[in-house]
C-alpha positions as CSV (number, residue, x, y, z in Angstrom):
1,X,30.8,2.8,6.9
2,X,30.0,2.5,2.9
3,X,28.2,5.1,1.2
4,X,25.0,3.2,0.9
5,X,25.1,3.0,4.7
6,X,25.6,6.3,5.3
7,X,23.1,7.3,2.5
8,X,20.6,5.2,4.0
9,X,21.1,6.3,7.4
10,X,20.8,9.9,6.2
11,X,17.6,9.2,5.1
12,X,16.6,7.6,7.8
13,X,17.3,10.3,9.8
14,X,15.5,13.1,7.2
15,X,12.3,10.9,7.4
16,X,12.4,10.5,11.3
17,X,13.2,14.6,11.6
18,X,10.6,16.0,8.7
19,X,7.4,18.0,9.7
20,X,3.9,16.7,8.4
21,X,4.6,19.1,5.5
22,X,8.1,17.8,4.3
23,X,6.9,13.9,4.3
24,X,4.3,15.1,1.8
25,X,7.1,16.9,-0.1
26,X,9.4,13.4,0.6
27,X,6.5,11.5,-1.4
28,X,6.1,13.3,-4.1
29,X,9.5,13.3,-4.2
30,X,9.7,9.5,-4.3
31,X,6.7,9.1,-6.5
32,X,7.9,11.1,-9.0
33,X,11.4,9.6,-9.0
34,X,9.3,5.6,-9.6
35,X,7.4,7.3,-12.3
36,X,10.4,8.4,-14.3
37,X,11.9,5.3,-13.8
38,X,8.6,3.2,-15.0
39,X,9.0,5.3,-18.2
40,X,12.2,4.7,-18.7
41,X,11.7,0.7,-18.0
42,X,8.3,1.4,-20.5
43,X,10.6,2.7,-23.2
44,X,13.2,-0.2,-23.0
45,X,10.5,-2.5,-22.6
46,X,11.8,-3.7,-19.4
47,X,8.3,-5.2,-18.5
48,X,9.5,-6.5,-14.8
49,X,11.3,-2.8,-13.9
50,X,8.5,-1.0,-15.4
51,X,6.0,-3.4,-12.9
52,X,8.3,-2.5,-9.9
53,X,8.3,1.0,-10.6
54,X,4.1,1.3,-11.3
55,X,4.3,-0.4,-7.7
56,X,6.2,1.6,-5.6
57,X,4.4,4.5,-7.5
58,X,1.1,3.0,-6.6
59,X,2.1,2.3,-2.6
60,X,3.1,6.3,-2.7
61,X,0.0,7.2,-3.4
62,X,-2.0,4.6,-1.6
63,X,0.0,6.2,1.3
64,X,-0.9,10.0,0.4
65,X,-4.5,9.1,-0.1
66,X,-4.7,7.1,3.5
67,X,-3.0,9.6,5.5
68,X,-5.0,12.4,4.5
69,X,-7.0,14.2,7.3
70,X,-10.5,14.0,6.1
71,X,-12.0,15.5,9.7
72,X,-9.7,18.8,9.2
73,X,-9.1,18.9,5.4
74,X,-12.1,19.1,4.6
75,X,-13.1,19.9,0.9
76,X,-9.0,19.9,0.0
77,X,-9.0,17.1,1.4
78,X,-11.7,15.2,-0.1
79,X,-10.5,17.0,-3.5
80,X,-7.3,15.5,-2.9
81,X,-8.4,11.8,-2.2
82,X,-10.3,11.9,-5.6
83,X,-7.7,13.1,-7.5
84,X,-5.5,10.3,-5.6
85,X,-7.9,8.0,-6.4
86,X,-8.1,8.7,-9.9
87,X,-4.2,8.8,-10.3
88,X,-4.1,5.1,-8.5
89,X,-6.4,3.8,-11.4
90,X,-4.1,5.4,-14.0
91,X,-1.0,3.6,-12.6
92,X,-3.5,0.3,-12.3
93,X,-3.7,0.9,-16.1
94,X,-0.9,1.4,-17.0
95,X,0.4,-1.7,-15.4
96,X,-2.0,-3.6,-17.6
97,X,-1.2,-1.4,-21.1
98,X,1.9,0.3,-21.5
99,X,1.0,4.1,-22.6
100,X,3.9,6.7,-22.4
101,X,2.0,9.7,-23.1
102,X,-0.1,8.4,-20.3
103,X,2.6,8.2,-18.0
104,X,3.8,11.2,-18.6
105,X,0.5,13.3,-17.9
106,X,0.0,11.5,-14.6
107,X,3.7,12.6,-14.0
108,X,3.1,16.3,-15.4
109,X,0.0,16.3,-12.8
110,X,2.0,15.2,-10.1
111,X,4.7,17.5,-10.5
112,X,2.0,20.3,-10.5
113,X,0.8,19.0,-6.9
114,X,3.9,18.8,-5.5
């Protein structure tokens, strides 16, 4: 089996085994890893990578802010969605205007939630 196999099975397997609590963690995980690699597509002006990356960054947290639990999160939760909200319009924006600085606040932010 090649490594990429077995890497994705692994995974697959984390995902499929993860409490509620880990996925979130598995998220952020993921976001953060797009967002570090939009910056580094930003800085190399690598418009297509950079458009990839904002994406899957932007699908991460569409997911986050879908699956949250407004009936039992209450305020936290409704907290949370704005704050996803808000970080879904900086991605949309930075899709449309390259900003570094940007990026790397909405990463810094991130990083705090995780």
């Amino acid at each position: 089996m090649s490594y990429s196999r077995q890497a994705s099975r692994y995974r697959e397997t984390e995902v499929l085994t993860a409490t509620p609590g880990q996925l979130v963690v598995l998220l952020y995980d993921h976001l953060l890893t797009s967002l570090r690699r939009a910056r580094v597509a930003m800085e190399a002006r690598e418009l297509e990578a950079q458009g990839e990356h904002l994406e899957r960054g932007r699908n991460v947290l569409t997911e986050l802010l879908v699956t949250l639990d407004q009936e039992r999160g209450g305020e936290v939760a409704a907290n949370l969605g704005a704050l996803y909200s808000f970080l879904l319009g900086e991605l949309v924006q930075l899709g449309v205007r390259a900003d570094v600085p940007r990026l790397d606040r909405v990463t810094r932010m991130i990083g705090e939630l995780r």
